[in-house]
C-alpha distance (Angstrom), angle and dihedral (degrees) to the residues before:
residue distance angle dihedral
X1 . . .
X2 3.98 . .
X3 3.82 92.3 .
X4 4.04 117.4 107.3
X5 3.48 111.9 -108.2
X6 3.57 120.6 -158.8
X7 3.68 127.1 -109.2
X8 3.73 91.5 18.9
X9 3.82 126.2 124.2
X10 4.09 116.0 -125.2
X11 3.77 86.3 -110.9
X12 3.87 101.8 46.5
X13 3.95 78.1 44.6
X14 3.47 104.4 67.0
X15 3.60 93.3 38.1
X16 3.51 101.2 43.4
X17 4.13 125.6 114.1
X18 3.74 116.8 -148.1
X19 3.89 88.1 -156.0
X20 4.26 88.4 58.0
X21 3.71 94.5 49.8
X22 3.72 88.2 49.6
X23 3.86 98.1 58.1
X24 3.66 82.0 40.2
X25 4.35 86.5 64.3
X26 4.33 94.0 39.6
X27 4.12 86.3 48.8
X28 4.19 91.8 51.8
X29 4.34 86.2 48.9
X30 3.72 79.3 51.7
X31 3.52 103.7 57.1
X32 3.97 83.4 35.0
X33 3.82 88.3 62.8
X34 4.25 96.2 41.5
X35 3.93 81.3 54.3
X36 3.92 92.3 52.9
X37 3.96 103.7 110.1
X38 4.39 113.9 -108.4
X39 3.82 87.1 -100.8
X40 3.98 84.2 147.4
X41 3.77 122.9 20.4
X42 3.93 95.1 -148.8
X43 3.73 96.8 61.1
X44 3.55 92.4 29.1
X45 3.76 107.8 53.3
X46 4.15 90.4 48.2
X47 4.10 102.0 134.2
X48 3.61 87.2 -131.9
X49 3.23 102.5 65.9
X50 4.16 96.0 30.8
X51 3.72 94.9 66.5
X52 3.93 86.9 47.1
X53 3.52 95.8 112.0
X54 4.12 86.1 82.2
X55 3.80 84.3 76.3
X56 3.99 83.7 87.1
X57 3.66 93.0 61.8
X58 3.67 87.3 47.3
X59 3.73 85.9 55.4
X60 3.82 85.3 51.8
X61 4.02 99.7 58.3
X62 3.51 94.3 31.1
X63 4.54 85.3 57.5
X64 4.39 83.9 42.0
X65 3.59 84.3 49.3
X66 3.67 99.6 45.9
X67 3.95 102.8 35.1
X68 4.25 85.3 45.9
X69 3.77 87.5 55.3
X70 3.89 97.9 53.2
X71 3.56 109.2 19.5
X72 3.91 108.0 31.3
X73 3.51 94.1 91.1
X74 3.88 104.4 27.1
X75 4.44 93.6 66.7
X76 3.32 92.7 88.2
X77 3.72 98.3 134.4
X78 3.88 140.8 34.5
X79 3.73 94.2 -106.2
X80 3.62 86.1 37.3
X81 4.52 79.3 55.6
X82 4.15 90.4 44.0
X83 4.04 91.5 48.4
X84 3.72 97.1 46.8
X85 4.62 88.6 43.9
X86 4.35 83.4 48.4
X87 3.72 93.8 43.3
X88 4.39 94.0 41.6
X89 4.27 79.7 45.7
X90 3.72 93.7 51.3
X91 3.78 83.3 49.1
X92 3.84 100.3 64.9
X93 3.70 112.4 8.4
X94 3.62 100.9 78.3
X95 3.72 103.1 49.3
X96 3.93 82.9 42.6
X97 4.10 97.4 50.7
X98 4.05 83.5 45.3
X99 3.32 95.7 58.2
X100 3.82 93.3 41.4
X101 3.28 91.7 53.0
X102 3.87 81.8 62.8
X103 3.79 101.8 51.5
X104 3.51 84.1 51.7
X105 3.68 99.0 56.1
X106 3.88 87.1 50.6
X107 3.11 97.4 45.9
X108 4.27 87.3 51.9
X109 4.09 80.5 44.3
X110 4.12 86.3 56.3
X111 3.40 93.2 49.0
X112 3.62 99.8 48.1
X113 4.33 86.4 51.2
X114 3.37 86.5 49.0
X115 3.30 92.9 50.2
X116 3.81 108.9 39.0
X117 2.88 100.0 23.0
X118 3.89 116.7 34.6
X119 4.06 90.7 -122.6
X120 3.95 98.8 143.0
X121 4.14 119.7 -170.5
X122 3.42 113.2 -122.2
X123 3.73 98.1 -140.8
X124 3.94 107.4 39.6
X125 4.04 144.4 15.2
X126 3.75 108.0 -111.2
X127 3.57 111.1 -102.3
X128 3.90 93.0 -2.2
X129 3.82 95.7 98.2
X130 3.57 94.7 23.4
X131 3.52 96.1 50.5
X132 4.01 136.0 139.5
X133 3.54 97.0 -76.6
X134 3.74 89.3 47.2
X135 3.87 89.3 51.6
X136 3.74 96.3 44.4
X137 3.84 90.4 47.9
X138 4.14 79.5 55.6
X139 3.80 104.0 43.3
X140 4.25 76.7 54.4
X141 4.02 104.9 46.9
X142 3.82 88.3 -127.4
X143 4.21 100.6 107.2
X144 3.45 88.3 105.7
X145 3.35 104.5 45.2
X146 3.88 129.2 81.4
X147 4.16 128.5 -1.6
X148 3.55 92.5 -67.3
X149 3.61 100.1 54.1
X150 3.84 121.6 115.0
X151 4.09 95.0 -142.8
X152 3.72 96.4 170.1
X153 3.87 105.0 44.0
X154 3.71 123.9 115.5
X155 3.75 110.2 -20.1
X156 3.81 97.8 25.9
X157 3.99 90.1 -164.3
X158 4.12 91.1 61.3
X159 3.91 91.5 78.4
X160 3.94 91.3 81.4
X161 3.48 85.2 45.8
X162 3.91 91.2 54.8
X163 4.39 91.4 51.7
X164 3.35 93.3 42.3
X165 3.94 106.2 52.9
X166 3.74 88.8 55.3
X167 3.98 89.0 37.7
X168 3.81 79.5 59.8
X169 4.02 89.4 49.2
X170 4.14 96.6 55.9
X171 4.08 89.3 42.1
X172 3.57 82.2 56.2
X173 3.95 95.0 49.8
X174 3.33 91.9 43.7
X175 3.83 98.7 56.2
X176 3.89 92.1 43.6
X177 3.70 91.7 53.6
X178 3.62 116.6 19.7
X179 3.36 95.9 56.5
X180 3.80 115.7 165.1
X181 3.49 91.1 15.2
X182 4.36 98.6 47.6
X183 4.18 84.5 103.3
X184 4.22 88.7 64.1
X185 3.74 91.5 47.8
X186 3.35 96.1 43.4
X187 4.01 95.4 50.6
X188 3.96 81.5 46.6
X189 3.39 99.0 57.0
X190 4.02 95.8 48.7
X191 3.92 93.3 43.2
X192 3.78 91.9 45.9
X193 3.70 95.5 42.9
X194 3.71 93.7 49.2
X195 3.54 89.6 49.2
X196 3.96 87.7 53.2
X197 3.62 92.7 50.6
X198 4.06 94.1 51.1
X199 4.05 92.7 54.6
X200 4.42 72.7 59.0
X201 4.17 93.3 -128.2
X202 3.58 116.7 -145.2
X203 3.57 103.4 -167.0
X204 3.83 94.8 100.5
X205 3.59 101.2 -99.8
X206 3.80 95.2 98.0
X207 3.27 94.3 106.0
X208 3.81 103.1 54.9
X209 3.85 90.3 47.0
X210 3.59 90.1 56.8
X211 3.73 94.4 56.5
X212 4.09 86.1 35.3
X213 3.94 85.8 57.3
X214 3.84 98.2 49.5
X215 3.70 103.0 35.6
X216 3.90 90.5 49.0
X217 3.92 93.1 44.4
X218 3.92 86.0 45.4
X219 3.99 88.5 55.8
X220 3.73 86.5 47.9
X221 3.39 90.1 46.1
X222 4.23 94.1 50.1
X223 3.80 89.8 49.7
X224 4.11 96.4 45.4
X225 4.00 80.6 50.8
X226 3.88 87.0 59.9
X227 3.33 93.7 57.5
X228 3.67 112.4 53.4
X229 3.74 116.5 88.7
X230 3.88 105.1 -160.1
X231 3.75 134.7 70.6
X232 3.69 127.4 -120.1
X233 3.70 126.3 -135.0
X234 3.59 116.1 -82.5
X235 4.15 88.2 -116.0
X236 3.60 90.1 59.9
X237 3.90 88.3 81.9
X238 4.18 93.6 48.8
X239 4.31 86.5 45.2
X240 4.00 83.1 52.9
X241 3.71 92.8 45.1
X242 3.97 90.4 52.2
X243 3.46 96.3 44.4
X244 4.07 89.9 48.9
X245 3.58 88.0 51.4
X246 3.88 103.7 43.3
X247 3.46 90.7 53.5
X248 3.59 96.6 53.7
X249 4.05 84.4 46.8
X250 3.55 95.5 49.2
X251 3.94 102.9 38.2
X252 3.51 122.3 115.3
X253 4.41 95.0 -126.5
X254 3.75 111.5 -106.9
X255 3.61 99.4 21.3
X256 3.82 138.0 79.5
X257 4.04 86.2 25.3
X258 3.11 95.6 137.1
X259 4.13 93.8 73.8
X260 3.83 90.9 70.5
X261 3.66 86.2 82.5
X262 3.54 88.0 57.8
X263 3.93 103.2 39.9
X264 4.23 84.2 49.5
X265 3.25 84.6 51.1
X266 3.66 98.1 55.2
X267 3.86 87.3 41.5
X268 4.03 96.1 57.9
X269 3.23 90.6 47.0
X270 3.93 104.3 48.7
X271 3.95 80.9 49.1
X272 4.00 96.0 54.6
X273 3.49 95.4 33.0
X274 3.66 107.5 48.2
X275 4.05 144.3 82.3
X276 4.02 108.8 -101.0
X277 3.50 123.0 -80.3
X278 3.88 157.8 -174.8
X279 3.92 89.2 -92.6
X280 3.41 92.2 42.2
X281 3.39 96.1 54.1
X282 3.84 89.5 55.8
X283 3.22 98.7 46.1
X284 3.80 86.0 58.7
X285 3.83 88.2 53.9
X286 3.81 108.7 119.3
X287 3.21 96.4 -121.6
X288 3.89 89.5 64.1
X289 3.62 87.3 39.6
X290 3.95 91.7 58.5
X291 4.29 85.7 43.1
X292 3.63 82.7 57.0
X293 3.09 98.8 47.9
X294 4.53 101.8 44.5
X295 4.20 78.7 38.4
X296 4.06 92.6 117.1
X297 3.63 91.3 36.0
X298 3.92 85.5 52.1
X299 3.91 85.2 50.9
X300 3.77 103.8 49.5
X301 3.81 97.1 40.5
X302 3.57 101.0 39.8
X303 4.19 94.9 96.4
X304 3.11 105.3 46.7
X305 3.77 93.6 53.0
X306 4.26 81.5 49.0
X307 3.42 89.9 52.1
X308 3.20 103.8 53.5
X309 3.71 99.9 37.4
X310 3.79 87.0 57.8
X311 3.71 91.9 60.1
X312 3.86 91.9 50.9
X313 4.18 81.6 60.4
X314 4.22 89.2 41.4
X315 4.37 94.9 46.7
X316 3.57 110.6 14.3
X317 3.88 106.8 36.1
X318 3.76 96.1 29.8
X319 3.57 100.4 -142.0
X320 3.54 123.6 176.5
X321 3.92 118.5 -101.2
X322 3.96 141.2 -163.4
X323 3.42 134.3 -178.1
X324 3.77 126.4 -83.8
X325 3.23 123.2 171.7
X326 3.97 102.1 -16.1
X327 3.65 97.8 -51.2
X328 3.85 128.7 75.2
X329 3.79 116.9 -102.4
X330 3.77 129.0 -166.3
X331 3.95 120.2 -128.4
X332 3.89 130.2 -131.8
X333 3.33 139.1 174.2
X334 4.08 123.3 -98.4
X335 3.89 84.5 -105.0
X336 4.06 100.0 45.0
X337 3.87 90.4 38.5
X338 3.79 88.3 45.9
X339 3.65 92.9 53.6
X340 3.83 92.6 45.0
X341 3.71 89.8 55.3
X342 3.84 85.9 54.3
X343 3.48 96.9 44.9
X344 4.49 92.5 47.8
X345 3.77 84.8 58.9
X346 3.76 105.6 44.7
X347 3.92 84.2 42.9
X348 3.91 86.9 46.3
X349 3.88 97.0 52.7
X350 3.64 94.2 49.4
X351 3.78 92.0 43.8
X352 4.06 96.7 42.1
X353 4.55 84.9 42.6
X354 3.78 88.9 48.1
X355 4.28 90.8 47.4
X356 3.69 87.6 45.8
X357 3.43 97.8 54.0
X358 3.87 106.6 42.1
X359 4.16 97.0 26.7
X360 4.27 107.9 16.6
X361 3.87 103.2 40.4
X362 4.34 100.0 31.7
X363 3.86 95.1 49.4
X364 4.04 84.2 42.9
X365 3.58 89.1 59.3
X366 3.63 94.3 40.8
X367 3.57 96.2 49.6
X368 3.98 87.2 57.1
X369 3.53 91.8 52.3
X370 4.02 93.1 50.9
X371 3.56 88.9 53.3
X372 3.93 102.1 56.5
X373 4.19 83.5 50.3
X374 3.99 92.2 51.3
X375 3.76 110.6 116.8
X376 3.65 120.5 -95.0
X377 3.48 106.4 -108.6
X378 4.18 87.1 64.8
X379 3.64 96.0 47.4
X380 4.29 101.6 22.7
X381 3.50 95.4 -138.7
X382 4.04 90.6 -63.8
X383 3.51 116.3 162.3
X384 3.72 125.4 -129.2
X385 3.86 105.7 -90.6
C-alpha cells in the first residue's frame, strides 16, 4: 500500500486501506443495481439487491472511518478547520453541480416535450417538483436536511451528499474543540442518533441522522481499531463478509436497518485487524482498486444514465409497460432485462472512469493547489499535513 495513488491527500494516503476503498466501489454497483427500474420481477425482486439501499450507510462508516483515521488528530487549528471544510467541498461539489447541471437540462428537455410537443412524463410535472426551491436547496447541500428540504429532486443520489458535507463540518468542530474528550461525543452522537432513527422520526431529519449514526460509529470504529494489539484470523474477514451479506438477503426491506452499522462495523474491522487473506487479496485486485477509486463518480452519475436508458425502452423499443409503484415501468424478458443490466454497467464504468478523470480527479488536484495559495489569515501559516 506504499504506492501514490492519485487524487489522494498525503494524510488520507498514509492511512488509507486498498481493501476499504474497494468495498466502497462493490457497495456504489449495489445501490446502482437497487436503482435499476422492475423491468423483470425475477431479477428484480432478489432480497439482495432490494435491501441495497443500506450501501449508503456503508458509505457513511466507511467516510467516519476514513476521515477519523487521517484527520482526527491533524484539526488542530481554525485554518487547520477552514482547509479541511475547502478541501471535503472540493471533494463533492463538482461532480455534484455536473450532474445537476444535467437534471436540469432534462428537466428543460421535459418541458419543452411537454410543451411542443404534447409528450407528458408519467411520473412528475416538469419543473413542479424540481422547482426553484428544490434547486436552491441543491446549489446549497441542504435538500436533505430539515422539513422543508426537497431530498429527492433532480439527482436523487445528492441527498447523502447534502448530510454528509455538514456531517464533515461538526466532525471538524468537534476535533478542534473537544479535544480529549472528541471520543465521548463522538460515541454520543452515533448511540443517540441510532436511537433517534429506531423511534422512525418523521420530522425530516431522518436522513442526516442516518449519516450522523454511521459516520460517528465509523470514527468510533477507526479509533477502537487503533487500539487492539492482536490479529484476527484471516477467515474472520470472509465470516464478516457472509454475515454482511445474509443479512441483507434475509432482511425484511425497510426494517432492521439500523444493523448495517453494526455488520460494517464488523466488516472494517475484520479487514484492519486481521492476517492476509484470499478476500483480501481480491479486494486488492486492480480492478477493485480502480472501482474504488471511480466509486463516487459511479454514485453521482448512475441516474441519469438510468433515466435515460429507460426511455430508450419507453420511445424507441416500444415495450409494453405497467405500473409499479406510481410510475409506469416497461417490461422485458429475463434475457433482454438481463442484457440491459449488463449493458447499464459497462456503459456506467466507462461513463463514471471518463467523469473521474476529466471532472473528479483534475478539479481534486486543483482544489489542493488553491488551498496552499489561500491567504494566511484562512490557513495561519499551517502546513499541509
Amino acid at each position: 500500500m506504499a504506492q501514490q495513488i492519485i487524487g489522494v491527500t498525503p494524510a488520507v494516503q498514509r492511512n488509507r486501506i486498498d481493501e476499504l476503498e474497494s468495498i466502497r466501489g462493490i457497495a456504489a454497483l449495489l445501490v446502482v443495481i437497487y436503482h435499476i427500474p422492475n423491468w423483470n420481477a425475477a431479477l428484480f425482486d432478489l432480497p439482495l439487491f432490494r435491501n441495497s439501499y443500506l450501501m449508503v450507510e456503508l458509505f457513511f462508516v466507511l467516510s467516519g472511518f476514513v476521515i477519523y483515521k487521517a484527520y482526527a488528530d491533524n484539526i488542530d487549528s481554525p485554518a487547520k478547520l477552514a482547509r479541511f471544510q475547502f478541501l471535503r467541498f472540493a471533494r463533492l461539489y463538482p461532480v455534484h453541480l455536473l450532474f445537476l447541471l444535467v437534471f436540469l437540462g432534462m428537466e428543460i428537455a421535459k418541458y419543452i416535450a411537454y410543451t411542443h410537443y404534447g409528450i407528458k412524463s408519467n411520473k412528475t410535472t416538469p419543473f413542479v417538483e424540481n422547482d426553484l426551491t428544490a434547486l436552491v436547496q441543491q446549489l446549497f447541500l441542504i435538500q436533505a436536511i430539515g422539513p422543508t428540504g426537497n431530498a429527492l429532486t433532480f439527482n436523487a443520489p445528492a441527498w447523502s451528499i447534502s448530510v454528509e458535507f455538514y456531517t464533515y463540518l461538526l466532525f471538524s468542530l468537534i476535533v478542534l474543540y473537544m479535544g480529549r474528550m472528541k471520543m465521548v461525543v463522538f460515541a454520543t452522537l452515533g448511540i443517540a442518533a441510532c436511537v433517534v432513527l429506531a423511534a422512525d422520526p418523521k420530522n425530516g431529519f431522518a436522513d442526516l441522522l442516518s449519516c450522523l449514526a454511521g459516520f460517528f460509529i465509523g470514527c468510533c470504529t477507526a479509533w477502537a481499531s487503533e487500539r487492539v494489539r492482536f490479529k484476527l484470523p484471516s477467515q474472520s474477514v470472509a465470516l464478516a463478509v457472509v454475515l454482511l451479506l445474509l443479512y441483507l438477503q434475509m432482511k425484511t426491506p425497510k426494517q432492521h436497518d439500523l444493523w448495517i452499522y453494526l455488520f460494517t462495523a464488523v466488516l472494517v474491522l475484520a479487514i484492519v485487524l486481521s492476517d492476509d487473506g484470499a478476500i483480501r487479496r481480491m479486494l486488492r485486485l486492480r480492478f477493485f482498486l480502480w472501482l474504488g477509486t471511480i466509486s463516487y463518480s459511479i454514485y453521482m452519475s448512475h441516474s441519469a444514465l438510468l433515466w435515460s436508458f429507460n426511455q430508450v425502452h419507453r420511445f424507441f423499443f416500444k415495450r409494453s409497460e405497467i405500473l409499479i409503484e406510481g410510475r409506469m415501468v416497461p417490461q422485458l424478458s429475463f434475457v433482454q432485462a438481463l442484457l440491459s443490466y449488463i449493458v447499464i454497467l459497462a456503459l456506467l464504468l466507462l461513463l463514471s472512469h471518463l467523469v473521474y478523470r476529466f471532472i473528479e480527479h483534475p478539479l481534486r488536484e486543483r482544489s489542493r493547489k488553491v488551498q496552499l495559495k489561500m491567504p494566511a489569515f484562512l490557513l495561519g501559516g499551517a502546513k499541509t499535513p
